[in-house]
C-alpha positions in Angstrom: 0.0 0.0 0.0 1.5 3.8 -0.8 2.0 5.9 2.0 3.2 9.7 2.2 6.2 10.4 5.0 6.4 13.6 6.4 9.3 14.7 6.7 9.4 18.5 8.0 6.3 19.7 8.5 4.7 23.3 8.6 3.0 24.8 11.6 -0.1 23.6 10.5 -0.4 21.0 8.3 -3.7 18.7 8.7 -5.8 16.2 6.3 -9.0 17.9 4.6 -11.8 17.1 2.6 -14.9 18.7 1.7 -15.5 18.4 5.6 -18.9 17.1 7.8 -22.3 17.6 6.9 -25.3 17.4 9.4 -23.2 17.1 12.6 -23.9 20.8 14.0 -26.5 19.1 16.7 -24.1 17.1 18.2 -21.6 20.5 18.5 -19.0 19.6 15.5 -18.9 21.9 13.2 -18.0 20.7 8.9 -14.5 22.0 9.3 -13.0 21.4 5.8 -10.7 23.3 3.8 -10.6 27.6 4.3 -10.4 27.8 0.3 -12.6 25.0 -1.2 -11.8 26.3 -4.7 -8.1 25.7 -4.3 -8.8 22.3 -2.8 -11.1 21.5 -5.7 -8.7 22.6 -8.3 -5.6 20.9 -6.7 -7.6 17.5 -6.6 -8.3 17.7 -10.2 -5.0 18.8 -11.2 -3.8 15.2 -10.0 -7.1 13.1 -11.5 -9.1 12.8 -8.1 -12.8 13.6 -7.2 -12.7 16.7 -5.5 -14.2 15.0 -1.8 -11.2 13.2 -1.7 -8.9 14.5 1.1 -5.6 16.9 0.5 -2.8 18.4 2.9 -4.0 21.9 3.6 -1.3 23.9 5.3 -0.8 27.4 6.6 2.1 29.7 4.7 4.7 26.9 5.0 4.0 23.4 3.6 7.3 20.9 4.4 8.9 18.4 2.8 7.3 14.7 1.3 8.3 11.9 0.4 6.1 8.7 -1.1 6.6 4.8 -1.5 5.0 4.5 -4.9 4.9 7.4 -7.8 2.5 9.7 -7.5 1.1 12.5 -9.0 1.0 15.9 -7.4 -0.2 19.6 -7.2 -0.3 22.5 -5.0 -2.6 25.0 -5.1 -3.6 28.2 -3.0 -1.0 30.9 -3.7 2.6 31.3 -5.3 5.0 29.2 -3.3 8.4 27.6 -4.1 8.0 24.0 -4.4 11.2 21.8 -5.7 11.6 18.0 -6.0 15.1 17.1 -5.2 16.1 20.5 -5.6 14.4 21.0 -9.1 12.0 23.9 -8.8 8.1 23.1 -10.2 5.6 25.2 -10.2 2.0 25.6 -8.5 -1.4 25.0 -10.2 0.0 21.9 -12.1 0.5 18.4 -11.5 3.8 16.6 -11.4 5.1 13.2 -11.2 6.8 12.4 -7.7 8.9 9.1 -7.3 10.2 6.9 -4.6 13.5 8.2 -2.8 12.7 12.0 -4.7 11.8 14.5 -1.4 8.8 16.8 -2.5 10.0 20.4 -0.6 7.4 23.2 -0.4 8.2 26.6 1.0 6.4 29.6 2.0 3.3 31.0 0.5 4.4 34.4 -0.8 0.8 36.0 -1.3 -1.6 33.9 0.7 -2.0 32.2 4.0 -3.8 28.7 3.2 -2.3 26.2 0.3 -3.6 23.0 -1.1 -1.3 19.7 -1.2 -2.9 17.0 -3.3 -1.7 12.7 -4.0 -2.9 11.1 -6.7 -5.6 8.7 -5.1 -6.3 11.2 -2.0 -5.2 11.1 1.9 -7.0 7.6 2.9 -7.1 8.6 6.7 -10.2 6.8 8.1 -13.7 8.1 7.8 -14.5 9.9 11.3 -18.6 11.2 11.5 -18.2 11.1 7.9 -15.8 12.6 6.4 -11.8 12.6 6.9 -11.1 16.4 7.5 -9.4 16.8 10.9 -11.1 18.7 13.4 -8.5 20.1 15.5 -10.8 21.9 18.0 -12.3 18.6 19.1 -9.1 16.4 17.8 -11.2 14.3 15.5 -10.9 13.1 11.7 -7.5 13.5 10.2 -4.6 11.9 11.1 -5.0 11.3 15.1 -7.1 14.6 14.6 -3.7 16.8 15.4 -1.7 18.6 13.0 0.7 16.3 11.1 4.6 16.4 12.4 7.8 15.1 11.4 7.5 11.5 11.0 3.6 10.7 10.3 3.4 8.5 8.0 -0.4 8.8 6.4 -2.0 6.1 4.0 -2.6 6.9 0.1 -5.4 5.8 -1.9 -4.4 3.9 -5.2 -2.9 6.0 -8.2 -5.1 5.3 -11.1 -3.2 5.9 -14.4 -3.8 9.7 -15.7 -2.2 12.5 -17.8 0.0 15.3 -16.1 -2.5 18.5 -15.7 -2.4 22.4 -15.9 -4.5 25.0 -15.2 -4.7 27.6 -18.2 -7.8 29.0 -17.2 -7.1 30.8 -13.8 -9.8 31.0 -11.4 -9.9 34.5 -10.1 -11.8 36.1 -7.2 -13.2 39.2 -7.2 -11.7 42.5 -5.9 -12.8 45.1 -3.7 -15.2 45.0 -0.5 -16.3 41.8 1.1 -19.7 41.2 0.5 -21.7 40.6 3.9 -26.0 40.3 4.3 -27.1 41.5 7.8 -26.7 39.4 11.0 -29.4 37.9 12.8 -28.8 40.3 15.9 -28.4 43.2 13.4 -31.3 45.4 15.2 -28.7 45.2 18.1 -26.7 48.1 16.6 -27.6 51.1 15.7 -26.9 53.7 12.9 -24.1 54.8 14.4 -22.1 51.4 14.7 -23.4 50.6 11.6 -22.1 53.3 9.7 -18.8 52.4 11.2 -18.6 48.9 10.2 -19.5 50.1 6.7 -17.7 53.0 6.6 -14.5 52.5 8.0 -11.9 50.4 7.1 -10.4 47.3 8.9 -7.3 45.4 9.2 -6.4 41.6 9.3 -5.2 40.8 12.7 -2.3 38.0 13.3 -5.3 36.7 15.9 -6.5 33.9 13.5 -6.7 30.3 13.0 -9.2 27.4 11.4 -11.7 28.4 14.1 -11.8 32.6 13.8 -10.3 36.0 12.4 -10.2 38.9 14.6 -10.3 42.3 12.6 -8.8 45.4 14.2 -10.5 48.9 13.6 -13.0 51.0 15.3 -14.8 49.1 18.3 -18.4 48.5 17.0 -20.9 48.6 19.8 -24.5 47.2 20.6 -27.1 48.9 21.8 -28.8 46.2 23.4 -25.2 44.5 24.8 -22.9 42.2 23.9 -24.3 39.1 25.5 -27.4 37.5 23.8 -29.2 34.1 24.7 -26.5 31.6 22.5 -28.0 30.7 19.1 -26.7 29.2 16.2 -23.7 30.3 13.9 -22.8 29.8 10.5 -19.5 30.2 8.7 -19.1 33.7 8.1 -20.4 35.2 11.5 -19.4 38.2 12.5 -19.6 37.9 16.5 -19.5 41.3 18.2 -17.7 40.5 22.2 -17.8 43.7 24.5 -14.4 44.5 23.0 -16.2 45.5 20.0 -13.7 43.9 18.2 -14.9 42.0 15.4 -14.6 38.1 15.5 -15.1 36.8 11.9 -16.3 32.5 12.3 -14.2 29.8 9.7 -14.5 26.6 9.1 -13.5 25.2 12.5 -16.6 28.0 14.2 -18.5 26.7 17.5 -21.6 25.8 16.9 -23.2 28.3 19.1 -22.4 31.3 20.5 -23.3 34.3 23.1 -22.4 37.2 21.0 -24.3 39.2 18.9 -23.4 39.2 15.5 -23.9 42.5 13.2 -23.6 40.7 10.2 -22.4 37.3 7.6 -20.0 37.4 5.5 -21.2 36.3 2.3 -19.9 32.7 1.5 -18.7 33.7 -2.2 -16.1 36.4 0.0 -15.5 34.1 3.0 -12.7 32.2 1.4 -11.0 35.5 0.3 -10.8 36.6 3.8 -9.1 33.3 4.7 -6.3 34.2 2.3 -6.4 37.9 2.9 -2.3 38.3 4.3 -2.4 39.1 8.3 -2.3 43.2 7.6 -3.8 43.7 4.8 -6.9 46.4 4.8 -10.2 45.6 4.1 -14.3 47.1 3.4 -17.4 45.7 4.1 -20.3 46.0 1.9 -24.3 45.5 3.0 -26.0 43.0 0.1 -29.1 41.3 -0.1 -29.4 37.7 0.7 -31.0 37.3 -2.8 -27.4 38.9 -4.0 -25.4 36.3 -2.1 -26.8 33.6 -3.4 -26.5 34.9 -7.1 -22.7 35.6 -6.5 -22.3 32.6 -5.2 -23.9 30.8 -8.4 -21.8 33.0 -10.7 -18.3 31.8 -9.1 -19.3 28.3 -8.6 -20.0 28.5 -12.5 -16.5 30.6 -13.0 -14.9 27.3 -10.9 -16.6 24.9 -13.2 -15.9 26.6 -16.3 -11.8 26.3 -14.7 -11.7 23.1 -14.1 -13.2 22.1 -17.6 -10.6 24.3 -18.9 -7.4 22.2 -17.9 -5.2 20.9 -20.0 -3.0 18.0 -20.4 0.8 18.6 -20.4 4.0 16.1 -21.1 6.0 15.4 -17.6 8.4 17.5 -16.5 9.5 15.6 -14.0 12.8 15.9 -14.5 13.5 19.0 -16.0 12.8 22.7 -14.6 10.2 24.4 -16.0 10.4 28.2 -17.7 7.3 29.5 -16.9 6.4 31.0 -13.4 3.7 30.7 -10.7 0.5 32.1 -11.4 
């Protein structure tokens, strides 16, 4: 049976599919990747269904090494990635062999990137799915973050051509869409015109489970504890701070805090891989809106990923061209 060895890993590397469905009730949350798109795209790149589970990794990735040839892609951002010291380049697949040590670096312009095997991470099922949980230490690989020295099961390479992406899949620019909150009475004109108005920054507080935003304190009329309800992905919790708390994939299921507003889901993943620092807007849309936008870049996906195209194996030469 193949089997991936990690050999240096980055600060957090862990398994993950398409994440849990239907679990919320019992307090676990999907998890799942924080840019599905990537994830998608990197599967494809190396011939698997795109529910079939990746290394996801946060600005560094680490170095890889296989028992049976492979094909490979990563995916997220521009990032130097050699094998044996010969560089290769992102948002393509390439042909990794036994004894060859897969090294990938530093993301350069965003925070979360997408390592995909040819026949998926084969980690067992857990509720479901195999993404790893870290909050509640489930799915995964133990459900930690992987470490020098795992050594994590591969599912069977079926025979495929080396793939490229020639049809980039590209966000779009400018404020993050958000639809109103379901405690959104809770602030008034005032602290809305401030989280509309003013501009925030991406804090270095973040992880799979939140992203605080610095700027101006946003306050509730009605107070910053409510009877806990539900949250979704996307949540923007209010505390007495009046910091904002934006909720990713690893969010409680419930929580106390008011919350002004949702990000919409066709943004969310854009804030995931805004860089720690970087200024951002809000912008009030309908819920109508977000669904449309949402349609119109799951249709900009699919028309990508019908757009790759096969390439010869450059396994063992250096390529020209550079990252996207």
């Amino acid at each position: 049976m193949n089997s991936l060895l990690i050999g240096q890993a980055g600060p957090m590397l862990t398994v993950q599919d398409l994440g849990r469905v239907g679990m919320l009730h019992l307090g676990v949350s999907g998890s799942g990747p924080m840019d599905g798109a990537s994830m998608r795209i990197a599967n494809r790149l190396v011939g698997n269904g795109d529910g079939q589970a990746v290394l996801e990794f946060a600005h560094v990735g680490g170095h890889f090494e296989v028992v049976e040839p492979v094909r490979f892609a990563v995916t997220g951002g521009a990032v130097e990635i050699t094998v044996d010291g010969e560089r290769r380049h992102g948002w393509e697949s390439f042909s990794l062999l036994p004894g060859q040590v897969l090294k990938v670096g530093a993301l350069r312009d965003a925070v979360w990137g997408y390592l995909a095997f040819s026949g998926g991470i084969d980690t067992p099922l857990v509720l479901g799915a195999r993404s790893t949980h870290l909050r509640t230490g489930i799915g995964g690989f133990e459900g930690r973050r992987l470490a020098a020295g795992d050594r994590l099961p591969l599912g069977v390479t079926e025979t495929a051509s080396l793939m490229a992406l020639v049809r980039p899949f590209r966000r779009s620019i400018g404020p993050l869409r958000v639809v109103k909150g379901p405690q959104g009475d809770h602030f008034d004109s005032a602290a809305w015109r401030d989280f509309l108005g003013a501009g925030f920054t991406v804090s270095a507080s973040r992880d799979r489970m939140a992203q605080m935003l610095d700027g101006p304190a946003i306050r509730a009329i009605d107070g910053h504890d409510i009877v806990s309800d539900g949250t979704v992905g996307g949540s923007i919790q209010v505390p007495s701070s009046g910091r904002l708390i934006v909720l990713m994939a690893e969010r409680q299921t419930t929580g106390g805090y008011p919350k002004i507003a949702t990000v919409a889901s066709v943004d969310l993943p854009r804030l995931a891989q805004a860089m720690t620092g970087s200024s951002l807007r809000f912008k009030l849309v309908s819920q109508d809106e977000a669904e449309e936008l949402l349609i119109a870049q799951s249709q900009a996906l699919t028309e990508a990923l019908s757009g790759l195209e096969e390439k010869s194996d450059l396994s063992g030469r250096e390529e020209e061209s550079g990252d996207e």
